[in-house]
N, C-alpha and C positions, 0 to 999 in steps of 0.2 A: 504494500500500500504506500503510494505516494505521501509527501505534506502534504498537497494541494486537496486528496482523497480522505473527505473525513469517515470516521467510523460509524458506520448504518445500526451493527449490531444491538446497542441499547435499544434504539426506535424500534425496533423488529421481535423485542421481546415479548412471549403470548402468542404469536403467530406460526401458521399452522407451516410445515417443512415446505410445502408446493408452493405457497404464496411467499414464503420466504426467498424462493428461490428466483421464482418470479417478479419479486420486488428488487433481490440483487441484479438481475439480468437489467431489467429497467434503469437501476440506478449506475451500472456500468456505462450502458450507453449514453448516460445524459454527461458521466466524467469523460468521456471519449469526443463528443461533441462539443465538450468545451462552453464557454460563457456566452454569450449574444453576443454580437457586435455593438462596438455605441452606435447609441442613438447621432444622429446627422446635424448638425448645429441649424442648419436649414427645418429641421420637422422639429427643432426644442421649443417653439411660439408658433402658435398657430397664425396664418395672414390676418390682416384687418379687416374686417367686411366692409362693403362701400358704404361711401355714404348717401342717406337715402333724401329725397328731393322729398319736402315737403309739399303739399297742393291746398288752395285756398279751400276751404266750402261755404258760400254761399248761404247762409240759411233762409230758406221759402218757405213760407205756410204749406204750400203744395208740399214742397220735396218733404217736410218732415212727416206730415200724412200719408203721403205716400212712403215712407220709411217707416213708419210705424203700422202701415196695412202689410208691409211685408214680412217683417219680423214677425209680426200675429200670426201670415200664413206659414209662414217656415216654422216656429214652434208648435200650432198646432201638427203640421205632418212630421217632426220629432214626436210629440208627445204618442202619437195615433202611431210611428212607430214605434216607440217602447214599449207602448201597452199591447200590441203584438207579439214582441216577439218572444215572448214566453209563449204562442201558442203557435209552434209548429207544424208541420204535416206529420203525421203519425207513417210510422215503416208499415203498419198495418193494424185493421180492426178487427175485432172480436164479435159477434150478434152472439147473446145470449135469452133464452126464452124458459120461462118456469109458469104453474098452477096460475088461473086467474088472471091471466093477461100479462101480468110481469115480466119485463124483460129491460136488455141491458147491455149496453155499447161499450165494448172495454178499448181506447186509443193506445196502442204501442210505442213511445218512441222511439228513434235511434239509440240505440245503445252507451253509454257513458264510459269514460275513459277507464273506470272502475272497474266495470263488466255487469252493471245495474242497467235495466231495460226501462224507464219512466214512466208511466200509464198513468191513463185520466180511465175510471169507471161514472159509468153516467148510468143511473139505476133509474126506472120509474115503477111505477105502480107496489115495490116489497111493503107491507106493512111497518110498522112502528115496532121498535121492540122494548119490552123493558128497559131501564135502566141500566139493570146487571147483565145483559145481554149484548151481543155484537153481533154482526153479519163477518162473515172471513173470505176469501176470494183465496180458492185452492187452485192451482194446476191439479191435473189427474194422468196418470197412467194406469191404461189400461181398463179405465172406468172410476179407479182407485184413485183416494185425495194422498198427493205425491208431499209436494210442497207449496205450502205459506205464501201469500203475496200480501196479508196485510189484513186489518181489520177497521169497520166502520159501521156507522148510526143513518139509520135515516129519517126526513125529515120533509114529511108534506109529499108530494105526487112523484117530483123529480130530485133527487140527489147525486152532486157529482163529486166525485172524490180523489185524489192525487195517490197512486201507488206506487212500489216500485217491485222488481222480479231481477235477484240477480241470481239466476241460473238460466242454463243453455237451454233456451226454450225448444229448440228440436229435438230434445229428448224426451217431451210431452205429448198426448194425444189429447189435451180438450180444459177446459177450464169448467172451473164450476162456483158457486157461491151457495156457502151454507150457515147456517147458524150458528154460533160459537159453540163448542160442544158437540155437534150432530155430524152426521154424515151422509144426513139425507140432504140433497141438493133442493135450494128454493128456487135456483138457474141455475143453467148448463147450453155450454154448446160441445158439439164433438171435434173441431178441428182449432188447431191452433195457429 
């Protein structure tokens, strides 16, 4: 080991053989390649930016009306698109149909960097349930309630509710919603 070559070994204690080896190998090559070169006395200050020409404005009854009709229309279509854009196109829907007319649109979104699938349920017609009660949103295989997507109250004719599914939904055959506890479906559809 050179002067110049300080000793790695302390840094490297705890660490498993392979990554040891691997971090020697690395820190070889960076004493092999040496320092950076300096920096260029020309890139040490960055240039001055121009200077910028200032221009009169005029103020008019007109222009400020009309600068303030425009601003109005440009924040409104900001606002109308923010409040958008939390409601995307879904990857795909769900129709679900149970006893009594009840039925129920589940929106799928694009999948999350996480591996969670987003969903909007929009229920109408389920009854009310107790207090100490839930409605659950199962995946099924094979008929069978597989896995969880989440539980929810409803409330008046239509309720729409925010879920999530982070599992490979292709390894499902159908969704269903049932009561907390039961396993008899209040809706179901068969494909997913």
């Amino acid at each position: 080991m050179s002067e110049r070559e300080p000793d790695i070994g302390g840094i490297l204690e705890g660490v498993g053989p392979e990554e040891r080896d691997r971090l020697r190998a690395v820190h070889e090559l960076l004493v092999q390649a040496g320092p950076p070169p300096e920096l260029s006395p020309a890139l040490a200050a960055p240039p001055r930016p121009p200077e910028a020409t200032v221009l009169p404005f005029r103020r008019r009854r007109a222009t400020v009306i009309g600068a303030a009709a425009a601003a109005a229309v440009i924040l409104l279509g900001v606002g109308y698109g923010i409040g958008r854009s939390g409601q995307e196109r879904p990857e795909f829907t769900v129709a679900m149909s149970g006893a009594g007319g009840a039925s129920a649109e589940l929106a799928v979104f694009e999948q999350d960097a996480a591996g969670n699938w987003p969903m909007s349920l929009e229920v109408r017609g389920l009854p009310a349930l107790p207090s100490s009660k839930r409605y659950e949103l199962w995946l099924t295989k094979r008929g069978e309630l597989a896995q969880p997507c989440g539980t929810f109250a409803v409330a008046g004719e239509v309720t729409e509710v925010p879920l999530n599914a982070p599992y490979l939904l292709r390894s499902f055959d159908g969704w269903v919603v049932v009561v907390e506890g039961s396993d008899d479906p209040v809706l179901r559809t068969t494909k997913v």
